[in-house]
C-alpha positions as CSV (number, residue, x, y, z in Angstrom):
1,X,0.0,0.0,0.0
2,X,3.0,2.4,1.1
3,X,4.5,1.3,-2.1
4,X,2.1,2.3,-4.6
5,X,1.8,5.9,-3.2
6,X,4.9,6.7,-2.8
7,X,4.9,6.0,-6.9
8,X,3.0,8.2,-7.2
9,X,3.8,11.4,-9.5
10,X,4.2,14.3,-6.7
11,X,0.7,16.2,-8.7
12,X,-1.5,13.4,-7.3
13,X,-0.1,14.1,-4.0
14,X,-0.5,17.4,-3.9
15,X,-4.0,18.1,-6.3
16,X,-5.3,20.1,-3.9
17,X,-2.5,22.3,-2.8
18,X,-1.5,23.0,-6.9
19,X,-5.3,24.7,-6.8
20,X,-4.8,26.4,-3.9
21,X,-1.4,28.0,-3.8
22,X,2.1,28.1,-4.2
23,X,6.0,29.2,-3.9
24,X,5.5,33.0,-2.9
25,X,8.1,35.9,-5.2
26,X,6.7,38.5,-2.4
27,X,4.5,39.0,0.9
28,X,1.2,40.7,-1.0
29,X,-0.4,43.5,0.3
30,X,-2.8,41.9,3.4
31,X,-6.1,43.4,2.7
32,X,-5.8,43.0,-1.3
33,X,-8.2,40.8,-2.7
34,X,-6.3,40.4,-5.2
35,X,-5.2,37.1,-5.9
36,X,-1.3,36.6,-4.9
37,X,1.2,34.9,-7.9
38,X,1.1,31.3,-7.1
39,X,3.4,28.4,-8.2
40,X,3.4,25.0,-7.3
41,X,3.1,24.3,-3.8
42,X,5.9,22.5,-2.1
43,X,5.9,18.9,-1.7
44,X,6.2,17.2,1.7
45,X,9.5,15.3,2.4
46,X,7.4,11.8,2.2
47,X,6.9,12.8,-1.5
48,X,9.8,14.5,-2.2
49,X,12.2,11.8,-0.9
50,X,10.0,8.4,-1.4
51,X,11.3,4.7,-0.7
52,X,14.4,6.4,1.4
53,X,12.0,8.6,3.2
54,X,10.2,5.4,4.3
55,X,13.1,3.6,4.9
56,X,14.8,6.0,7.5
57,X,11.5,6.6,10.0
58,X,11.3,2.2,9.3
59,X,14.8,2.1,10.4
60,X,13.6,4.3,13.5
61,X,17.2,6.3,13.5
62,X,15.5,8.9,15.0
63,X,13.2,8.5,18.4
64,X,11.0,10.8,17.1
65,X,9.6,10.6,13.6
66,X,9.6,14.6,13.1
67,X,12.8,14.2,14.0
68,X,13.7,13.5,9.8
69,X,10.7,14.8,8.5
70,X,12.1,18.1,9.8
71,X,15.6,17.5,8.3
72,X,17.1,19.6,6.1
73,X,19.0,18.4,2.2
74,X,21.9,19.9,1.8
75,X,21.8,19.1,-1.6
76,X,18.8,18.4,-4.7
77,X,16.8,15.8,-3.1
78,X,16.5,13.9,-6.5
79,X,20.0,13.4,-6.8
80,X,20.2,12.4,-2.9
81,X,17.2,10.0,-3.9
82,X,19.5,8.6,-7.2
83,X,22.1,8.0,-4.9
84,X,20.6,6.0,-2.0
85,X,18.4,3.7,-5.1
86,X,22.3,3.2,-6.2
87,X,23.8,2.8,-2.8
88,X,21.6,0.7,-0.9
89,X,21.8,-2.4,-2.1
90,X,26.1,-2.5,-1.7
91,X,27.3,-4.6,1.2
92,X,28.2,-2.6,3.7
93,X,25.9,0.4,3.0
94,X,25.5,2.0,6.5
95,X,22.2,4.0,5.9
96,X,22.7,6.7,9.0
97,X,25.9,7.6,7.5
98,X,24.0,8.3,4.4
99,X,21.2,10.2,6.2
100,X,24.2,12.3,8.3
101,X,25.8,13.0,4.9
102,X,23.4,14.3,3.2
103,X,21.0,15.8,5.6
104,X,21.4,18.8,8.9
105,X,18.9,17.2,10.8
106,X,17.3,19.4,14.1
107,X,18.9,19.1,17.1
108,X,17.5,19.8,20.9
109,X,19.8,22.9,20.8
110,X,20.9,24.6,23.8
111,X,18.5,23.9,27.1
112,X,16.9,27.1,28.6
113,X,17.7,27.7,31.8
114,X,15.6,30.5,33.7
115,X,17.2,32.8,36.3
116,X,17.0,31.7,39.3
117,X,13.6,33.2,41.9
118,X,12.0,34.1,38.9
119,X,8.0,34.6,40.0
120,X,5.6,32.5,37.7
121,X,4.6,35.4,35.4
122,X,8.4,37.1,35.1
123,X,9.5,33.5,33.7
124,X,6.9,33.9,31.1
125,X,7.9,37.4,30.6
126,X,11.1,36.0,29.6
127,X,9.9,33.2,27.4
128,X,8.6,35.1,24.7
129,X,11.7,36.4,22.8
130,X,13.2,32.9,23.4
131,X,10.0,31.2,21.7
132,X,10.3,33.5,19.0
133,X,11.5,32.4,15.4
134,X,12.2,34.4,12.5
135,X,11.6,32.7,8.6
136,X,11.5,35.1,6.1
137,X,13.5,32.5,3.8
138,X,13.5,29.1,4.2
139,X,16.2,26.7,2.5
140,X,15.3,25.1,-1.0
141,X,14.3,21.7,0.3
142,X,13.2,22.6,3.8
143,X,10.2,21.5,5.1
144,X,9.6,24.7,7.0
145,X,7.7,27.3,5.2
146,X,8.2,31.1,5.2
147,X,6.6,33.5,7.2
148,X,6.8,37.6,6.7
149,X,6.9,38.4,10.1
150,X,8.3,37.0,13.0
151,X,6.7,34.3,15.2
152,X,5.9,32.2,18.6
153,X,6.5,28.7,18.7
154,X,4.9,26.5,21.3
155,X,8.6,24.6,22.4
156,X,9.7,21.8,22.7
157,X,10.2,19.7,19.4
158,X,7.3,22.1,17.9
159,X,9.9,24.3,16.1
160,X,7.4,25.8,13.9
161,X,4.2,27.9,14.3
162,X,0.7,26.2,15.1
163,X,-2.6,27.2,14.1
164,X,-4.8,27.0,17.1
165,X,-1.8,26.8,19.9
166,X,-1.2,30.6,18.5
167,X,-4.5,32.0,19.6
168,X,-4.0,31.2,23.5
169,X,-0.5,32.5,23.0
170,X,-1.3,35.3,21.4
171,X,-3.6,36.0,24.7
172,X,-0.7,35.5,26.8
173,X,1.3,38.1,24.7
174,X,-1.5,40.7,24.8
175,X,-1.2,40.4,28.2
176,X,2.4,41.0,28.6
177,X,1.7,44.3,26.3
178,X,3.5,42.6,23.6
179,X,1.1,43.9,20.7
180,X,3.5,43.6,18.3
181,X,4.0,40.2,18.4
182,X,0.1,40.1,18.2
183,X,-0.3,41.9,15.3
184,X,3.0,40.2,13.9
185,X,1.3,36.7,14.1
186,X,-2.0,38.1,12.8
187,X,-0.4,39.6,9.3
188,X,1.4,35.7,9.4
189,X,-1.9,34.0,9.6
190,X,-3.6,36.6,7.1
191,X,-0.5,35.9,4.7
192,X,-0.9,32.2,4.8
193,X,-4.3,32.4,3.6
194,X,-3.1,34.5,1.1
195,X,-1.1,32.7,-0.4
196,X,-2.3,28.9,0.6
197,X,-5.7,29.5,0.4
198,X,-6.4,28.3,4.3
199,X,-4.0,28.4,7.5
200,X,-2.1,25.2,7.2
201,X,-1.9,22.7,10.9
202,X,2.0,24.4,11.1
203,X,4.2,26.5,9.1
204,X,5.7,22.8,7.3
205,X,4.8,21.7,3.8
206,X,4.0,18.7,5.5
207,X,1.1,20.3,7.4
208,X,-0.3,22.1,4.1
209,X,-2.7,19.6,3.2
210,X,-5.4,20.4,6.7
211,X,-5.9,22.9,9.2
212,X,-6.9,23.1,12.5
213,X,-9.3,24.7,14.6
214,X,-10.6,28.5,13.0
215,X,-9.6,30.8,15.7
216,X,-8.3,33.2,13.1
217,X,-11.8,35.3,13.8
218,X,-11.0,35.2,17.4
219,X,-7.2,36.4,16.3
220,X,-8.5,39.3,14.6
221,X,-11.1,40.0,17.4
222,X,-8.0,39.9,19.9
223,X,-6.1,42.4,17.8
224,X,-9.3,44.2,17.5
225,X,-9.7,45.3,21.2
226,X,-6.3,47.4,20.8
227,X,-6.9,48.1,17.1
228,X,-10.1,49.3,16.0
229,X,-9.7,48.8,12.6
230,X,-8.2,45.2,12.6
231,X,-12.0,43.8,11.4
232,X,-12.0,46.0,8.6
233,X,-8.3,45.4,7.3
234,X,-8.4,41.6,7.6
235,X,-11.9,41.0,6.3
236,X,-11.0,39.3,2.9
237,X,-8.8,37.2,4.9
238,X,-11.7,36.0,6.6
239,X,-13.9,35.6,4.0
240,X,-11.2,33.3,2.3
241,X,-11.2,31.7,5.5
242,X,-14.5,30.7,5.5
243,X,-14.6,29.6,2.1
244,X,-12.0,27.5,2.6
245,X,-14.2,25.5,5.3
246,X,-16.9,25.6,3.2
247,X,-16.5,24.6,0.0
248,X,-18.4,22.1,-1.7
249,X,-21.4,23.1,0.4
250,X,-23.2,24.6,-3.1
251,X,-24.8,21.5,-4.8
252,X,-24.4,19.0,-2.0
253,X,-26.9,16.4,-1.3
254,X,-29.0,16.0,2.1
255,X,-27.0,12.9,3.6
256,X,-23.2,13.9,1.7
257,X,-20.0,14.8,2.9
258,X,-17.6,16.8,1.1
259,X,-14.2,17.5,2.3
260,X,-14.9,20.2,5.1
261,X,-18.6,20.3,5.0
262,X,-21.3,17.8,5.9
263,X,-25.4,17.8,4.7
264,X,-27.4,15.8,7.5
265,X,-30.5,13.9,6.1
266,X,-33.1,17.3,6.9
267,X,-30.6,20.0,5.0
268,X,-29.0,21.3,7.8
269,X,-24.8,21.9,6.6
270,X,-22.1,21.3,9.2
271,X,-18.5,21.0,9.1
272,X,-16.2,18.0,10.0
273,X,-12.4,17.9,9.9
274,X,-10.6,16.7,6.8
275,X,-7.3,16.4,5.6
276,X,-6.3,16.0,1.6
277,X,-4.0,13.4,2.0
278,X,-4.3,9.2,2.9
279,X,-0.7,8.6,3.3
280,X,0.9,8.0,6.6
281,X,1.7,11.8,8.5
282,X,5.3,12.3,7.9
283,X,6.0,13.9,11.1
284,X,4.6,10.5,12.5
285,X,5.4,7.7,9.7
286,X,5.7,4.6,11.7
287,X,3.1,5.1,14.3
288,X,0.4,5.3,11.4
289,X,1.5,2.6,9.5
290,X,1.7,0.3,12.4
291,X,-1.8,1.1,13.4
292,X,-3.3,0.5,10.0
293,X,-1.4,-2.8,9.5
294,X,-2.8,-3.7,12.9
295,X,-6.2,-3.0,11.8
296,X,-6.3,-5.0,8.8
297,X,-10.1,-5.2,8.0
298,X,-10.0,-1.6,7.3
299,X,-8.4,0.1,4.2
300,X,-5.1,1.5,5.0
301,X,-5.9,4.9,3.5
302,X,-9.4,5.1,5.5
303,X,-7.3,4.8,8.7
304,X,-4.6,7.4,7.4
305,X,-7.2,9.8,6.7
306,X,-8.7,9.8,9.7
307,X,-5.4,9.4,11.9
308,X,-5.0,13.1,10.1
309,X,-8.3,14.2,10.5
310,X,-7.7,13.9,13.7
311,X,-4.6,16.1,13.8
312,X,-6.2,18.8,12.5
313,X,-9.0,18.5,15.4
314,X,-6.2,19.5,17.2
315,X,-7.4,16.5,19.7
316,X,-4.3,13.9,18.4
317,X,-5.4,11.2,19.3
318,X,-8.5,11.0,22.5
319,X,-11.4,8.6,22.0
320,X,-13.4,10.7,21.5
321,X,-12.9,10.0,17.9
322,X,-12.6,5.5,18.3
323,X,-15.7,3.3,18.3
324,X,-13.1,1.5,20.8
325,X,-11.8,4.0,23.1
326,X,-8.8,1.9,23.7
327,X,-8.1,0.7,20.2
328,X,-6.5,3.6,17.8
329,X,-7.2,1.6,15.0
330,X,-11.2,2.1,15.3
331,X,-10.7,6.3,14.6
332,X,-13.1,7.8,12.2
333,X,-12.7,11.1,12.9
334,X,-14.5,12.2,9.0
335,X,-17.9,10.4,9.9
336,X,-18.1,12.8,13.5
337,X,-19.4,16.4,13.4
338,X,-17.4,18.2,15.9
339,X,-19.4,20.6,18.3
340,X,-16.2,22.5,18.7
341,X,-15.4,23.1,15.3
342,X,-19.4,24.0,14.6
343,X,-19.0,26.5,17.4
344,X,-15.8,28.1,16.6
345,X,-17.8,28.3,12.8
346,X,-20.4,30.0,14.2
347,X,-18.3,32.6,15.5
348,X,-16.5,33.4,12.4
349,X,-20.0,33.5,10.6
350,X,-20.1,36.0,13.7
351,X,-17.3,38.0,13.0
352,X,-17.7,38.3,9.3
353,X,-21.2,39.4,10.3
354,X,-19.7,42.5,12.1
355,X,-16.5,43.1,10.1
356,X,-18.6,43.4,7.4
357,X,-20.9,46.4,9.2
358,X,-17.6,47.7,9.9
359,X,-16.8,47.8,6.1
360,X,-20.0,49.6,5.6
361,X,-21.4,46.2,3.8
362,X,-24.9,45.8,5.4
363,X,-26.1,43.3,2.7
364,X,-23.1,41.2,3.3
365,X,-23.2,41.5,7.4
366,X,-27.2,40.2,6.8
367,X,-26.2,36.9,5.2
368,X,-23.3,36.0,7.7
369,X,-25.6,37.0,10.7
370,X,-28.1,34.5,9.0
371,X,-25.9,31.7,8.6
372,X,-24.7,31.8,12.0
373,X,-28.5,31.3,13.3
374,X,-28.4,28.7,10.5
375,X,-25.5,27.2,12.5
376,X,-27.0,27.7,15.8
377,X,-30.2,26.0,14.9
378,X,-28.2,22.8,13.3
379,X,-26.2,23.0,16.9
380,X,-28.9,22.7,18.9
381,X,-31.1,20.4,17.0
382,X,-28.0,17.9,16.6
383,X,-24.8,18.7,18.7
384,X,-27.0,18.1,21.8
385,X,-27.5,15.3,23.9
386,X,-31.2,15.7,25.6
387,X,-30.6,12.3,27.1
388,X,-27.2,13.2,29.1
389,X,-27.9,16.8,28.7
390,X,-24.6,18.1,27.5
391,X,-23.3,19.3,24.0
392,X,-21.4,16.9,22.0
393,X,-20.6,15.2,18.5
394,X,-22.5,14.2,16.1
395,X,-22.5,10.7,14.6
396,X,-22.6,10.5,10.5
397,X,-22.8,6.8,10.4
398,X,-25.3,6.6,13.5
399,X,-27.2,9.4,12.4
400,X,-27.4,10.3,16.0
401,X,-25.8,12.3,18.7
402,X,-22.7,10.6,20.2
403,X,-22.8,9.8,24.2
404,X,-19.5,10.8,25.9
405,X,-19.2,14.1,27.8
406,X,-15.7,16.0,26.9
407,X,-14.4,19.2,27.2
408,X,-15.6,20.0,24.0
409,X,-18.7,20.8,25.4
410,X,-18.0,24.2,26.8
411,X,-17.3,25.5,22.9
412,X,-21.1,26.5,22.6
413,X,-21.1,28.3,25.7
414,X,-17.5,30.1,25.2
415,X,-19.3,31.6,21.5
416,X,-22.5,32.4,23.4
417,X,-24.7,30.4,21.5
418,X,-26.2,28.1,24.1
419,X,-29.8,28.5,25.6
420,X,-29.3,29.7,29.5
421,X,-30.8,26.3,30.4
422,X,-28.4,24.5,28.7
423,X,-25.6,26.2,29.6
424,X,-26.6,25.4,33.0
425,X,-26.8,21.5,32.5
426,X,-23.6,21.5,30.6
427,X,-21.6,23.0,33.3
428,X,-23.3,20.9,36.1
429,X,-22.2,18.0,33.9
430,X,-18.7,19.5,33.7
431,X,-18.3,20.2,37.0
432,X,-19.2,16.6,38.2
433,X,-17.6,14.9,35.7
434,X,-14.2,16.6,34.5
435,X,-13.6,19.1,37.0
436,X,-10.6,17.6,39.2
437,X,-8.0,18.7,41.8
438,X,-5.9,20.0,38.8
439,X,-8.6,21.4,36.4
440,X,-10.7,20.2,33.9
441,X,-9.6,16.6,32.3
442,X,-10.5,16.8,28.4
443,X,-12.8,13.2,28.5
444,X,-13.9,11.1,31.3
445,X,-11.7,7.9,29.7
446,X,-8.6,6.8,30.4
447,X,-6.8,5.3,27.5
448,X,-3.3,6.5,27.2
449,X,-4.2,8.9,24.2
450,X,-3.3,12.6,25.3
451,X,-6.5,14.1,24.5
452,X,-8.2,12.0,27.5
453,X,-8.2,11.7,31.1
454,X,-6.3,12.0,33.5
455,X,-4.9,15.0,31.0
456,X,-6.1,18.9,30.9
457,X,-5.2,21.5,28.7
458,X,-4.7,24.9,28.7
459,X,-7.0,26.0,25.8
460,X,-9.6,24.0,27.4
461,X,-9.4,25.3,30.8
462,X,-10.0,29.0,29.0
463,X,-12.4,27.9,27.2
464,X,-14.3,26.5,30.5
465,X,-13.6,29.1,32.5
466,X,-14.8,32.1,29.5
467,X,-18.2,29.6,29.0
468,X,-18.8,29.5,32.6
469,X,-18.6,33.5,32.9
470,X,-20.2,34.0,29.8
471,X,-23.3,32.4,31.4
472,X,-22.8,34.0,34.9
473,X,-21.2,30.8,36.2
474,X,-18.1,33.2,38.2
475,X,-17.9,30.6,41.4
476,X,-17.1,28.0,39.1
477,X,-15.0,29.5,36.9
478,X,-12.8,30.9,39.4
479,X,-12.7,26.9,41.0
480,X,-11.5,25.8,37.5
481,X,-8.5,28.6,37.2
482,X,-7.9,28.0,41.1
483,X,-7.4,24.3,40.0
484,X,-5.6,24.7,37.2
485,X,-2.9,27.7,38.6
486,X,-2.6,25.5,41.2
487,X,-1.7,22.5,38.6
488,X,1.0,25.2,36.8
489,X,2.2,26.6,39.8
490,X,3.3,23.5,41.4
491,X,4.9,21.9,38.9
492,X,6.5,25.0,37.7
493,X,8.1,25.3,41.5
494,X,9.4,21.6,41.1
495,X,11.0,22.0,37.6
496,X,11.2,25.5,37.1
497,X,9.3,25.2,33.6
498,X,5.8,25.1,32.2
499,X,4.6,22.1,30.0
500,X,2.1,21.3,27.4
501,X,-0.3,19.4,29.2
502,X,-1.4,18.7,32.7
503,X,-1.8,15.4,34.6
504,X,-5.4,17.0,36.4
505,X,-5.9,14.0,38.6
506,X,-3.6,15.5,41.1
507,X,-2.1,18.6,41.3
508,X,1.6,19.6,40.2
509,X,2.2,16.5,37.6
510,X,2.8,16.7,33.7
511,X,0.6,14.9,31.6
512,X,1.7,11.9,29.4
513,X,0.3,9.4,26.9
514,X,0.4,10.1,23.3
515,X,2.8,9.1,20.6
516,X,6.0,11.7,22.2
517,X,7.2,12.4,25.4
518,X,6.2,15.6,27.8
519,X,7.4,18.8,25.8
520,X,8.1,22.4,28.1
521,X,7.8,26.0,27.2
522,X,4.7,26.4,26.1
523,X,3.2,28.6,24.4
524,X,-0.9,28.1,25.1
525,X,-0.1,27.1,28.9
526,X,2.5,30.5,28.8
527,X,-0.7,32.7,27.8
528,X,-3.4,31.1,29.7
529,X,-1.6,31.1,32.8
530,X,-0.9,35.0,32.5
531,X,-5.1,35.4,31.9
532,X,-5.9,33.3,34.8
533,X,-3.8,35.3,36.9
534,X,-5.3,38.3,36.4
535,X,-8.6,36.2,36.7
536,X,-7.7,35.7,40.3
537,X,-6.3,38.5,41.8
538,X,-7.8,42.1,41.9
539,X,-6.4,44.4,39.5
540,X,-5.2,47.1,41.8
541,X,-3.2,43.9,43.4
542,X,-2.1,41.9,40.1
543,X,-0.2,39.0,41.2
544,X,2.9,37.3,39.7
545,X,2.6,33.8,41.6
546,X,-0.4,32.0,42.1
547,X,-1.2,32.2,46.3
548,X,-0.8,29.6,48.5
549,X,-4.5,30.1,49.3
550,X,-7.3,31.0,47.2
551,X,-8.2,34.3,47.0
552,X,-11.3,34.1,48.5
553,X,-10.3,31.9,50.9
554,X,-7.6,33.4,53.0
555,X,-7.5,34.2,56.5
556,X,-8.1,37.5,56.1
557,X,-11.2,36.8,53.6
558,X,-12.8,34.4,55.9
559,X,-12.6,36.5,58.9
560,X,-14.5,39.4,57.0
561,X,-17.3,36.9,55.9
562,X,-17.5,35.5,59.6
563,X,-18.3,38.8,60.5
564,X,-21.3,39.7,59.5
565,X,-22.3,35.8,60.9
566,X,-21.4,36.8,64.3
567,X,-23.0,40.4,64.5
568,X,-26.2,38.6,63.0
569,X,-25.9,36.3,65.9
570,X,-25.8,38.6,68.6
């Protein structure tokens, strides 16, 4: 199977990305709608280096696949190709000495080391210039891809940019008054559509052929509340946006699918995540091919598919995309309708709505505000479980809600679509079924996946704690950022670092599971953490550390609410 499509002539790889965009000779003006000069887009190293591609992430030279898929020629990849096909059938041939020969391949580079005492919000202070990356030119044959401006990288072996990661660090740098960075990351975002056609999963050619979760609207809202006229100026960027997620909708058939965009049975049009591609992920070679070949009743480049559907959910890998929660294998991430990603498209259609009144284009702001009640309708006539009573996926094979409770949930309250009375069962849900000693775990399963329990994640504790306020909810948002700052806090005074994901079982432990080990730095925990913060202490007394005792639940705090008690009891 691996065989045949790595024969394949790079133009069938890459179909979609040859329609959508290219090589760039020059960063277009950002609110032109005029269509930038495109070339052929660059091919992923799978494609680009074939049967000795394959043959270096089988060899496992590297612990972690991205490890290669990262690596740099360092001279025309065909003619490295022509010489391994010559080479590697000679006794003797020593194929890592080929690989270090021909290839700069990423190293760990120097540890950071913080100075010493630093308080929790100075060491993320510091973090941001050394998470920042510059790539105005990338090498020939490297698998990074150019950026105008410069930009924040989560850590960790993420050396490139990420698509929905950015959003929560872009909070974090609005709140360290770095609005340059914002705006830099903005224009980065705005450039890739541009010139790609959508916001690829990372800044690697590898992750051109999906996305990840739209928060590009919430981007330009960000930038918005320092720049008034940020909805205005990136407004064709988020029209392309959006046509990007929903093409193919025109013409499509009550019961179809089509890339992006799903038809139920009674007309209503969602979207689903896709990627363009059935191959194995580069940046994860081995892993996928040992899961389809353990899964032989299924077609190899069903499972692929979905394995990278799933990566641009963002949720890589949780069960709540398996039929088996404990068997990768059963994914199907392109027959589920994702309440999150439905919500995150209701708020663009949201956006567009107002960016467009801001434009002075009522006709347009009309439709947008109509297909966003459009959405809202198809969200709460199908994204919602009346049996459990909590939001959650939609089945495509089922034709029926899907039962698990996950994090995921809180997406309809964090865009303000949800009815008050279903906010209110959602969160009770939440709160008796995720919400832990270290915050709130993403699913209620244990599997070893990273996207399930006992694991929390920054974005998800925001986008609790924003839900819960947006629907009054304060006491138990502030017990979810308690929880959580708590989590970071801990674990930050034991190892002097903060980390991608949170063991929320307990409080001061990493997370785990997944297909690579525990990575530190990090960009979404760095920006939530600095929110949450100023969540929970007053603003004329900011802190910098989280306190050893809630807020509200000092000494001094329970002594004033004793008072009026006792005077009520004399």
């Amino acid at each position: 199977m691996i065989k045949t499509d790595l024969r394949r002539p790079p133009a069938l790889f890459f179909a979609v990305q040859l329609a959508l965009g290219g090589l760039f000779t020059g960063f277009p003006a950002l609110a032109d709608d005029t269509p930038p000069v495109k070339a052929a887009a660059p091919q992923p190293p799978d494609a680009l280096l074939g049967p000795l591609f394959d043959a270096v992430q089988r060899a496992k030279l590297y612990p972690d696949q991205k490890t290669f898929a990262d690596a740099v020629p360092k001279s025309d990849p065909l003619m490295i190709l022509a010489d391994y096909r010559m080479q590697r059938d000679q006794s003797g041939f020593d194929l890592r000495h080929f690989v270090e020969l021909n290839f700069t391949v990423p190293d760990e580079g120097e540890k950071y080391v913080p100075p010493a005492g630093q308080s929790l919000r100075e060491h993320i202070d510091s973090l941001w210039p050394v998470l920042t990356r510059t790539t105005e030119r990338a090498g020939e044959w490297d698998s990074l891809l150019s950026l105008p401006k410069p930009y924040v990288v989560p850590g960790g072996r993420f050396r490139e940019v990420y698509y929905w990661d950015s959003y929560f660090t872009m909070l974090g740098l609005a709140e360290s008054n770095r609005w340059n960075n914002v705006q830099d990351m903005v224009e980065n975002f705005a450039w890739e559509i541009d010139n790609w056609g959508h916001i690829p999963n990372g800044n690697r050619s590898y992750y051109l052929s999906r996305s990840q979760p739209p928060f590009f609207a919430l981007m330009v809202e960000l930038l918005a509340s320092h720049d008034a006229g940020a909805l205005k100026q990136y407004l064709p960027q988020l029209k392309k946006e959006y046509t990007y997620w929903m093409a193919g909708s025109d013409g499509l058939k009550n019961g179809d699918a089509s890339a992006r965009v799903v038809k139920l049975r009674d007309g209503a049009v969602l979207n689903r995540y896709w990627d363009e591609r059935d191959v194995p992920r580069p940046e994860s070679w081995l892993d996928d091919i040992t899961t389809a070949k353990n899964n032989p009743e299924r077609p190899a480049t069903e499972i692929y598919r979905d394995l990278r559907a799933a990566a641009a959910s963002g949720w890589d890998f949780s069960s709540r995309w398996m039929d088996d929660p404990q068997q990768l294998g059963t994914i199907r991430t392109t027959s589920i309708v994702p309440v999150d990603l439905n919500a995150l498209m209701y708020q663009l259609e949201q956006t567009l709505a107002r960016a467009s009144r801001d434009a002075g284009d009522d006709s347009e702001a009309q439709r947008y505000a109509a297909l966003a009640a459009q959405r809202q309708k198809a969200i709460e006539d199908h994204l919602w479980n009346s049996k459990n009573g909590w939001y959650a996926d939609y089945d495509l094979k089922t034709h029926a809600v899907r039962s698990p409770l996950t994090a995921a949930a809180m997406f309809p309250l964090y865009v303000k679509l949800a009815s008050p009375e279903r906010a209110t069962k959602t969160a009770a849900a939440v709160r008796s079924q995720l919400l832990k000693p270290g915050g709130i775990a993403a699913t209620t399963v244990k599997t070893g996946q990273q996207w399930d329990a006992p694991n929390g994640w920054a974005p998800l504790q925001w986008v609790t704690v924003v839900g819960l306020q947006n629907y009054g909810k304060q006491e138990q948002a502030m017990e979810v950022t308690w929880r959580f700052l708590s989590n970071v806090q801990h674990t930050y005074n034991s190892e002097q670092k903060l980390v991608e994901k949170y063991d929320v079982s307990s409080t001061g432990t990493g997370g785990g599971g997944g297909e690579y080990p525990l990575q530190d730095g990090f960009g979404w925990t760095n920006g939530v953490t600095l929110k949450m913060l100023d969540l929970l202490c007053p603003a004329d007394k900011p802190c910098d550390s989280v306190p050893e005792q809630h807020p509200g639940q000092t000494p001094a705090a329970n002594k004033a609410q004793a008072a009026p008690k006792q005077a009520a009891g004399q």
